[in-house]
Jmol script that loads the backbone (N, CA, C; Angstrom):
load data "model"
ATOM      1  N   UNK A   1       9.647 -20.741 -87.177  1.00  0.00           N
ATOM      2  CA  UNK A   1       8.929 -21.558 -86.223  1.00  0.00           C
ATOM      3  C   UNK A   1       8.648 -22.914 -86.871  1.00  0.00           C
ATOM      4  N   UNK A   2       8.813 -24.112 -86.114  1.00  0.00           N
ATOM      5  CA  UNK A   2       8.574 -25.532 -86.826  1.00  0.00           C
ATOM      6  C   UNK A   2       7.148 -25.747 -86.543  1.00  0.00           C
ATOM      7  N   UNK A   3       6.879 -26.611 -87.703  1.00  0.00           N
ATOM      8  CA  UNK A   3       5.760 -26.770 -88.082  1.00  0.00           C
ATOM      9  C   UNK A   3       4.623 -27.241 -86.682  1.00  0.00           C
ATOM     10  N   UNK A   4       5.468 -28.134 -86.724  1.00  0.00           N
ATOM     11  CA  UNK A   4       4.786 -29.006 -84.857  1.00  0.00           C
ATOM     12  C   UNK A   4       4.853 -27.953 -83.663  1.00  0.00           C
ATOM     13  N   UNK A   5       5.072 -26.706 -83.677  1.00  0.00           N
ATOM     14  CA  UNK A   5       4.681 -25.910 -82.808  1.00  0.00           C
ATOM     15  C   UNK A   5       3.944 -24.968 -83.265  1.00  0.00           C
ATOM     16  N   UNK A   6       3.684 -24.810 -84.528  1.00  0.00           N
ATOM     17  CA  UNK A   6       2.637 -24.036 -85.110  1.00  0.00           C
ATOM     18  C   UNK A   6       1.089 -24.016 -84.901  1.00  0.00           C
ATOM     19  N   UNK A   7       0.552 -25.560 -83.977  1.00  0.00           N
ATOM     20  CA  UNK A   7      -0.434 -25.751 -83.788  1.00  0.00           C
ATOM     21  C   UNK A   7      -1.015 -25.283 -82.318  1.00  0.00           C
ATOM     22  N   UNK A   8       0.477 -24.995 -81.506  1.00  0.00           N
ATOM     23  CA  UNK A   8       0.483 -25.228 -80.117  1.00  0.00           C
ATOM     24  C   UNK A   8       0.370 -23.316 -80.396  1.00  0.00           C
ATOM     25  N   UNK A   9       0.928 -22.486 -80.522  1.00  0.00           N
ATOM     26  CA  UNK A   9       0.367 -21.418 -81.512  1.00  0.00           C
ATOM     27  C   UNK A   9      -0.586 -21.166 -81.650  1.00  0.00           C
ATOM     28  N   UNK A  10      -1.541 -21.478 -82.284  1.00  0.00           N
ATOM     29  CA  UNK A  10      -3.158 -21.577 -82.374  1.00  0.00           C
ATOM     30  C   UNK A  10      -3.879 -22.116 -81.289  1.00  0.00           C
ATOM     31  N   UNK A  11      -3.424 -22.472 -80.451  1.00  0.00           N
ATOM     32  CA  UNK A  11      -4.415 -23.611 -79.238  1.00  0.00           C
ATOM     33  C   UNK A  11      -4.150 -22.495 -78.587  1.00  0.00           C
ATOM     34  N   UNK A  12      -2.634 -22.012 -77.799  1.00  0.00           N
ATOM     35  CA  UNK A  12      -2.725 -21.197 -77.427  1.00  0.00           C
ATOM     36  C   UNK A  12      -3.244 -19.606 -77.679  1.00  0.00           C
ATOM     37  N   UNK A  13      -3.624 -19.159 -78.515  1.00  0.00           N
ATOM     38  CA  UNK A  13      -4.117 -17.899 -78.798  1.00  0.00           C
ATOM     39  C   UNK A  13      -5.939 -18.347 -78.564  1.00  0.00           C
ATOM     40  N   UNK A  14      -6.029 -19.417 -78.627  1.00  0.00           N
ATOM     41  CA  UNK A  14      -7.269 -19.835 -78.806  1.00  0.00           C
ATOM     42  C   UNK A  14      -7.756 -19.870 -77.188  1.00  0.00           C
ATOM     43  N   UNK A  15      -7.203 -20.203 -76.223  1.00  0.00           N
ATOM     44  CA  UNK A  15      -7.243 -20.332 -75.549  1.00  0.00           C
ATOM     45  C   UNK A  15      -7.422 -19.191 -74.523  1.00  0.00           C
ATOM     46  N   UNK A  16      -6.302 -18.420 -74.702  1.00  0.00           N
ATOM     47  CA  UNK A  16      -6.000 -16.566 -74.256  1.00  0.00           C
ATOM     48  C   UNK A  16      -7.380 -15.960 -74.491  1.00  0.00           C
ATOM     49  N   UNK A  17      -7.811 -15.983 -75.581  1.00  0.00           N
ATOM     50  CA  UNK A  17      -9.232 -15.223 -76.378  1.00  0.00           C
ATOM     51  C   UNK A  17     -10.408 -15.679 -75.414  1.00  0.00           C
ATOM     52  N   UNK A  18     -10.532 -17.232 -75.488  1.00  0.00           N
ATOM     53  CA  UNK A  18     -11.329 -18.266 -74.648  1.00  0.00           C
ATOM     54  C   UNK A  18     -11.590 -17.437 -73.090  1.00  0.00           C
ATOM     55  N   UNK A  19     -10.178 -17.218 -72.751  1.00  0.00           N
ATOM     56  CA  UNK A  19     -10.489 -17.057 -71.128  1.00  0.00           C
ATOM     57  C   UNK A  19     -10.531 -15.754 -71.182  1.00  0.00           C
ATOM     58  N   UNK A  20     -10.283 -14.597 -72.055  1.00  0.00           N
ATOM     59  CA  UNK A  20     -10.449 -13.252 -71.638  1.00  0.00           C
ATOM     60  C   UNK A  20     -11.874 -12.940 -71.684  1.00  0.00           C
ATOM     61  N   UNK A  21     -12.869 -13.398 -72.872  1.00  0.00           N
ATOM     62  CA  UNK A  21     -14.039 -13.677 -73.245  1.00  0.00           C
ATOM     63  C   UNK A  21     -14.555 -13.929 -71.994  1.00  0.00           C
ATOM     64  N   UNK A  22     -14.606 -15.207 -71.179  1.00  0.00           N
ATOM     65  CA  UNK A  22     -14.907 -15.296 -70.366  1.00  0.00           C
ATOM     66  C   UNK A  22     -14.818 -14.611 -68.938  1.00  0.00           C
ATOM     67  N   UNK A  23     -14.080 -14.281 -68.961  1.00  0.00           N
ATOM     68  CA  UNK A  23     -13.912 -13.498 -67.628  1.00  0.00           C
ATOM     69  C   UNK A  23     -14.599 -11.949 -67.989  1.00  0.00           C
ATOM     70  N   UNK A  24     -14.113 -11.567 -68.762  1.00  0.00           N
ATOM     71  CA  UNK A  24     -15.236  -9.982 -69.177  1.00  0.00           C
ATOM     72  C   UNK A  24     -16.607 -10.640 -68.540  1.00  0.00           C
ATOM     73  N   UNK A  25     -17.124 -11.519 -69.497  1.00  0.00           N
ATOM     74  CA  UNK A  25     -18.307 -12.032 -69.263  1.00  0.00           C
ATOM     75  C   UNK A  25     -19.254 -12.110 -67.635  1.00  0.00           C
ATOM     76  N   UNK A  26     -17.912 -12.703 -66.882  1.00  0.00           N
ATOM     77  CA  UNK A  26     -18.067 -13.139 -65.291  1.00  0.00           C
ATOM     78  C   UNK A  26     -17.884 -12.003 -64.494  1.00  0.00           C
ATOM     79  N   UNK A  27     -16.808 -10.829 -65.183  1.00  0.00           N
ATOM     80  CA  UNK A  27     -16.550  -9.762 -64.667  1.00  0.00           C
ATOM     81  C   UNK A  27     -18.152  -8.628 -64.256  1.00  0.00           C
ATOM     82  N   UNK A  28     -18.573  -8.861 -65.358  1.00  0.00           N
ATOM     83  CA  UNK A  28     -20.382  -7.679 -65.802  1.00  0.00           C
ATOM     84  C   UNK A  28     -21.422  -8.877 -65.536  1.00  0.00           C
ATOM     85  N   UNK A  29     -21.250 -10.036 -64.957  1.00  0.00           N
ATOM     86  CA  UNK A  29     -21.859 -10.722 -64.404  1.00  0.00           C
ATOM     87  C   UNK A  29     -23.049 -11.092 -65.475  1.00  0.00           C
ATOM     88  N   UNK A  30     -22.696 -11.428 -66.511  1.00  0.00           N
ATOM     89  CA  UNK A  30     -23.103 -11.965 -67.861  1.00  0.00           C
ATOM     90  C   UNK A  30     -23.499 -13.215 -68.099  1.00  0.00           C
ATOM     91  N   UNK A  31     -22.775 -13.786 -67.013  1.00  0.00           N
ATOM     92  CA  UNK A  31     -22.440 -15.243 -67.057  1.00  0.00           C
ATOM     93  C   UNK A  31     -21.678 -15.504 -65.434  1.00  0.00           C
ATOM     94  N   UNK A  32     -22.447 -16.579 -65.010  1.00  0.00           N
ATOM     95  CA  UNK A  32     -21.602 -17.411 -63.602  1.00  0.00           C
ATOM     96  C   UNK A  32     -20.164 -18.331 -63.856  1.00  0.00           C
ATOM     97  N   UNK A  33     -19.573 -18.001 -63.801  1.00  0.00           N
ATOM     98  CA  UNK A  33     -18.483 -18.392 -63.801  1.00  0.00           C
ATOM     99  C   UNK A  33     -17.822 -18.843 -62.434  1.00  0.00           C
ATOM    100  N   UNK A  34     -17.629 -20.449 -62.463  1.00  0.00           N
ATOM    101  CA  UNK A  34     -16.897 -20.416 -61.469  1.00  0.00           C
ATOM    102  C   UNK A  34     -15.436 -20.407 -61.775  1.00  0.00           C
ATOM    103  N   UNK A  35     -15.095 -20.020 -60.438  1.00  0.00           N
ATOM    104  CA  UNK A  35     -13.507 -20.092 -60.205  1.00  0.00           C
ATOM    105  C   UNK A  35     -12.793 -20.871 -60.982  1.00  0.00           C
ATOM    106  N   UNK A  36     -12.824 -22.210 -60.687  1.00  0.00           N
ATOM    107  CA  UNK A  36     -11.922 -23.143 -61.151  1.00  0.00           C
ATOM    108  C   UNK A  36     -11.667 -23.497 -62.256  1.00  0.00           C
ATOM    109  N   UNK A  37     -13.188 -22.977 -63.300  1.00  0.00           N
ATOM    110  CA  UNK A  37     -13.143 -22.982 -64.596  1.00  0.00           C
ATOM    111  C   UNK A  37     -11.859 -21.868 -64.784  1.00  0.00           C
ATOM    112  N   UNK A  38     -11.959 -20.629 -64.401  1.00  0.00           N
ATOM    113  CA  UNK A  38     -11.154 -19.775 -64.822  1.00  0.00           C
ATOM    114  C   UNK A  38      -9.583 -20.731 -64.614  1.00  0.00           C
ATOM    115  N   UNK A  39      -9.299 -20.696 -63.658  1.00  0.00           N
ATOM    116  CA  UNK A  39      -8.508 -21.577 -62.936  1.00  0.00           C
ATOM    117  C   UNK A  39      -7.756 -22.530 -63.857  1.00  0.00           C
ATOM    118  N   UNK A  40      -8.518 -23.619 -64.182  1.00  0.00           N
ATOM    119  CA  UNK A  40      -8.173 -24.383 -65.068  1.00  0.00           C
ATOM    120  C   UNK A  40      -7.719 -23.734 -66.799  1.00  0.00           C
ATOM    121  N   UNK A  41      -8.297 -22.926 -67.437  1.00  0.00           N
ATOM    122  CA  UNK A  41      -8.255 -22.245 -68.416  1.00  0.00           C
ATOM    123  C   UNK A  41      -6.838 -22.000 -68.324  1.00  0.00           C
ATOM    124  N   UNK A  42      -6.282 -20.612 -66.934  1.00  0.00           N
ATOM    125  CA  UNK A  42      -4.978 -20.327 -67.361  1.00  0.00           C
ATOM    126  C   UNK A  42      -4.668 -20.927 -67.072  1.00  0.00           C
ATOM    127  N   UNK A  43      -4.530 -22.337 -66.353  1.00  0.00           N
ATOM    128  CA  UNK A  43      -3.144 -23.371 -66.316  1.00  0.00           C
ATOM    129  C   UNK A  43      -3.074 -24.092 -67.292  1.00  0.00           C
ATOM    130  N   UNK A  44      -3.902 -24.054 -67.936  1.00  0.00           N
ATOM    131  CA  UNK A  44      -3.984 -24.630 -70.062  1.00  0.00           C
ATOM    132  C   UNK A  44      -3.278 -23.539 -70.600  1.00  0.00           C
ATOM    133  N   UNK A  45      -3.184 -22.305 -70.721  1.00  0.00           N
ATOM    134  CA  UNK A  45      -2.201 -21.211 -71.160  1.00  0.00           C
ATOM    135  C   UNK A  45      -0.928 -21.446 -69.983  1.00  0.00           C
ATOM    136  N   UNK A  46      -0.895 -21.540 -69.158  1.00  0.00           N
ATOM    137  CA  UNK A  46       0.694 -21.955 -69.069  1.00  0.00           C
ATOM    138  C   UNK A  46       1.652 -22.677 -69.974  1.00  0.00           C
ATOM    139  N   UNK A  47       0.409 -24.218 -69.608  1.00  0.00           N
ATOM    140  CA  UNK A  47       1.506 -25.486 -69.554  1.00  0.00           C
ATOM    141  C   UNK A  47       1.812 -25.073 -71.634  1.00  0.00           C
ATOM    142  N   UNK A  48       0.951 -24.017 -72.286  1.00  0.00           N
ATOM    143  CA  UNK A  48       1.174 -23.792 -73.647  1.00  0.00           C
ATOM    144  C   UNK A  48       2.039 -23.019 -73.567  1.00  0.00           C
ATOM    145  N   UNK A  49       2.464 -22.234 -72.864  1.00  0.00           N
ATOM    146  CA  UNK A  49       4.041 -21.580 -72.612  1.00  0.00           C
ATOM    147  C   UNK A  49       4.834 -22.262 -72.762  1.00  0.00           C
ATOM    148  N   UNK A  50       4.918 -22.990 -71.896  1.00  0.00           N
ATOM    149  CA  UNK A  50       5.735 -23.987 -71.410  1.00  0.00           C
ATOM    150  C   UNK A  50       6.403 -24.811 -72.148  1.00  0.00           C
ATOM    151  N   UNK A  51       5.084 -25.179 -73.147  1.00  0.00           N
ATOM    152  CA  UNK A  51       5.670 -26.623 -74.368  1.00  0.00           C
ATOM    153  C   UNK A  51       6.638 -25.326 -75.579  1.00  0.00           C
ATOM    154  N   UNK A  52       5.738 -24.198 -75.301  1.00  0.00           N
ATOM    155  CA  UNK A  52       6.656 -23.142 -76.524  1.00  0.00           C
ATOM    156  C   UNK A  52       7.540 -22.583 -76.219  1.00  0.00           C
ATOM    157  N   UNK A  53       7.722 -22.209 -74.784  1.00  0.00           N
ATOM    158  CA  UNK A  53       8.844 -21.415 -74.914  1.00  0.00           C
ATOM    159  C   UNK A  53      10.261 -21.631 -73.728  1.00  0.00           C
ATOM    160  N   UNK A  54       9.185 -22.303 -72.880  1.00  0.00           N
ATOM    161  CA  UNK A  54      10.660 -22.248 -71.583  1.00  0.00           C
ATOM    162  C   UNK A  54      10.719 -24.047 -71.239  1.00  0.00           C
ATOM    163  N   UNK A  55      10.473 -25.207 -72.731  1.00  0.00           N
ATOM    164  CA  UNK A  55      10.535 -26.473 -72.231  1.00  0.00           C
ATOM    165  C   UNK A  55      12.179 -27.075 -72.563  1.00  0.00           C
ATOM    166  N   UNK A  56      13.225 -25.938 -73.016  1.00  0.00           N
ATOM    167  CA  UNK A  56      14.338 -26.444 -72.260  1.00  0.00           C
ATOM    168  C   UNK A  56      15.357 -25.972 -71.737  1.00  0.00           C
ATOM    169  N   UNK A  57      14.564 -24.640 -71.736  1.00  0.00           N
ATOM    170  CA  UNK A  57      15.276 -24.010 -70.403  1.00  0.00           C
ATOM    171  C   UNK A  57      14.794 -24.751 -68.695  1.00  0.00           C
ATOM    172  N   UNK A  58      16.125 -25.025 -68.254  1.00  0.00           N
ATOM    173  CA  UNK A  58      15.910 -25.907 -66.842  1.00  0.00           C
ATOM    174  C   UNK A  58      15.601 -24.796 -65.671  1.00  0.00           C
ATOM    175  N   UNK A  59      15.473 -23.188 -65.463  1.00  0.00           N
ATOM    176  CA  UNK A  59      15.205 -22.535 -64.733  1.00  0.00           C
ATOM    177  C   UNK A  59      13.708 -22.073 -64.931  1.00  0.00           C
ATOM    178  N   UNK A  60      13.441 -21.460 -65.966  1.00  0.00           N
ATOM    179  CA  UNK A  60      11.792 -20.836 -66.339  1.00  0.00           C
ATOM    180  C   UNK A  60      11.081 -22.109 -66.661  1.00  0.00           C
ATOM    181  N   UNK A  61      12.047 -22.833 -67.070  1.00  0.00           N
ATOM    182  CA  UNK A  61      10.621 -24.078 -67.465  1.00  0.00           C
ATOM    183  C   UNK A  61       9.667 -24.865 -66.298  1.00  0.00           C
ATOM    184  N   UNK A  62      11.010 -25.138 -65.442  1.00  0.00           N
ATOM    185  CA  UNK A  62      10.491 -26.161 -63.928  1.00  0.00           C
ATOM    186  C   UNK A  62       9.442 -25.055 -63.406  1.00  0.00           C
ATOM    187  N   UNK A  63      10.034 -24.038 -63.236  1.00  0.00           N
ATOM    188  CA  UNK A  63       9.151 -22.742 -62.866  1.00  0.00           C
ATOM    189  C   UNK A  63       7.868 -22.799 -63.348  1.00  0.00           C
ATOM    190  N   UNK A  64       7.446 -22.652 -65.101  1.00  0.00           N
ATOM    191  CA  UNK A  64       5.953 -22.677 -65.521  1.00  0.00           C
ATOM    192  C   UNK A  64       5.189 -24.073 -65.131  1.00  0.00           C
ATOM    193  N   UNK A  65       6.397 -24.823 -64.972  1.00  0.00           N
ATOM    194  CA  UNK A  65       5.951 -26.577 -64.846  1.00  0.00           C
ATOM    195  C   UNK A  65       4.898 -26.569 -63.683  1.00  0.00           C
ATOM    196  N   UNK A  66       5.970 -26.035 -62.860  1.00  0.00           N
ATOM    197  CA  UNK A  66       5.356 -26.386 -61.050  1.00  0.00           C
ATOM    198  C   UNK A  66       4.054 -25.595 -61.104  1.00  0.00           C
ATOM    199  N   UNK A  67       4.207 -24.507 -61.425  1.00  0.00           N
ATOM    200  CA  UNK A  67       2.338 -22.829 -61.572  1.00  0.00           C
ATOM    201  C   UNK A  67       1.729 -23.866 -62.125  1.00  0.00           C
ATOM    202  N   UNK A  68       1.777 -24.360 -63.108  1.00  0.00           N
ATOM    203  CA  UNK A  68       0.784 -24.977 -63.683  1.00  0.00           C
ATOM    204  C   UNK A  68      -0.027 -26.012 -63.438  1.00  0.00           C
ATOM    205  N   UNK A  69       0.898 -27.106 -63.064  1.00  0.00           N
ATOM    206  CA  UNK A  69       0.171 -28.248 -62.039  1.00  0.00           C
ATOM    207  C   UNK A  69      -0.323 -27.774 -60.596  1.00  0.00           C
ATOM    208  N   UNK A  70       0.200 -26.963 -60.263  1.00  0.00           N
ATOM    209  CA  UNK A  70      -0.424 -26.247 -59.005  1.00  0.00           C
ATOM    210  C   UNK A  70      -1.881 -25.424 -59.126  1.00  0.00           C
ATOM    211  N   UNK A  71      -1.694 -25.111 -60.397  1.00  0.00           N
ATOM    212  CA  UNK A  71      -2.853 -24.303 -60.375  1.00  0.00           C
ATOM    213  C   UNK A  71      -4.134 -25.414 -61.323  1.00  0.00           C
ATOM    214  N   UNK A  72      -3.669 -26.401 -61.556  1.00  0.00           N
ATOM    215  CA  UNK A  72      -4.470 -27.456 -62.269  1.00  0.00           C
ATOM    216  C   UNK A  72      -5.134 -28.363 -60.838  1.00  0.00           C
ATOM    217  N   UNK A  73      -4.149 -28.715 -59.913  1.00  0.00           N
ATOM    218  CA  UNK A  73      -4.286 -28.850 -58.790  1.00  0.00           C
ATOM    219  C   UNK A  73      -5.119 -27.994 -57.888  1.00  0.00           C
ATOM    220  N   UNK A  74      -5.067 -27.125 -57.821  1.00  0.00           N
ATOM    221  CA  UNK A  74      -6.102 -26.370 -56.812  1.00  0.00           C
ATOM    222  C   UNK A  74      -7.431 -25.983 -57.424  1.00  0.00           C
ATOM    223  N   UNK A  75      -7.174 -25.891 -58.858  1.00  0.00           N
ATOM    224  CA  UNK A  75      -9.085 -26.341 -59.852  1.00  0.00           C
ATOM    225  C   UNK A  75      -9.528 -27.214 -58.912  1.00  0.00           C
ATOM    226  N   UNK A  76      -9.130 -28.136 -58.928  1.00  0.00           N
ATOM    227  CA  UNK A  76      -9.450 -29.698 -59.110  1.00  0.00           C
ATOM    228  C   UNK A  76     -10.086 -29.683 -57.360  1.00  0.00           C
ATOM    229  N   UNK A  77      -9.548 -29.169 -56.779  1.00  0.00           N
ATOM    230  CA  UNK A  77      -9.754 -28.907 -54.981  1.00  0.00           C
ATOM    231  C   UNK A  77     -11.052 -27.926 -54.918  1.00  0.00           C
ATOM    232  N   UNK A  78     -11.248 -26.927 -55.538  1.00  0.00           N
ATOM    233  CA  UNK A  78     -11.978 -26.060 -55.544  1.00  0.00           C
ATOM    234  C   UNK A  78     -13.237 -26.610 -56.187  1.00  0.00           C
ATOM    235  N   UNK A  79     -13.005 -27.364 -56.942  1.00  0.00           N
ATOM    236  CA  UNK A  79     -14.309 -28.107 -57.887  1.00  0.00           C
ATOM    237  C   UNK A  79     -14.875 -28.985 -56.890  1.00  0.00           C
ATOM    238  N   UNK A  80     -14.193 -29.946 -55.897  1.00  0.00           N
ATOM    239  CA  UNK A  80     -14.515 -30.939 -55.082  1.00  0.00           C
ATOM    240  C   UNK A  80     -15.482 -30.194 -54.556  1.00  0.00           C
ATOM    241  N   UNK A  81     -14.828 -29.403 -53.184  1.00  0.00           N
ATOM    242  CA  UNK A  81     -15.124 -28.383 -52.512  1.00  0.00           C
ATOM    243  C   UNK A  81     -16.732 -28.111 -52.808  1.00  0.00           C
TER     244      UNK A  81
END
end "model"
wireframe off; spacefill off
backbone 0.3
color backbone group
């Protein structure tokens, strides 16, 4: 693995931990959690797919591309809201 994705590696695991944590949390009602936070979280674990694993493959990548801004996109609607 190159070095410059070694970090994206750590953000992402960091991230996974981040939102499972949280959602247990929101799940036993521990903590209010809104939606969009969750929301936003996994489309930060996508677009970290994305840069690691499917950014040049032209079929899975456009694929994680589009979930991700979509789902960064509908945070962003739900937060207005």
């Amino acid at each position: 693995m190159k070095v410059d994705k070694l970090w994206l590696t750590y953000l992402g695991i960091g991230l996974m931990i981040v939102a499972i944590i949280l959602n247990l949390l929101s799940l036993f009602n521990v903590i209010d959690l809104a939606s969009w936070v969750s929301s936003l979280i996994s489309a930060l674990v996508i677009f970290n797919l994305y840069f690691l694993l499917f950014k040049g493959d032209k079929k899975y990548g456009k694929f994680f591309l589009i979930v991700g801004c979509l789902m960064i996109v509908f945070a962003i609607i739900e937060f207005i809201i």
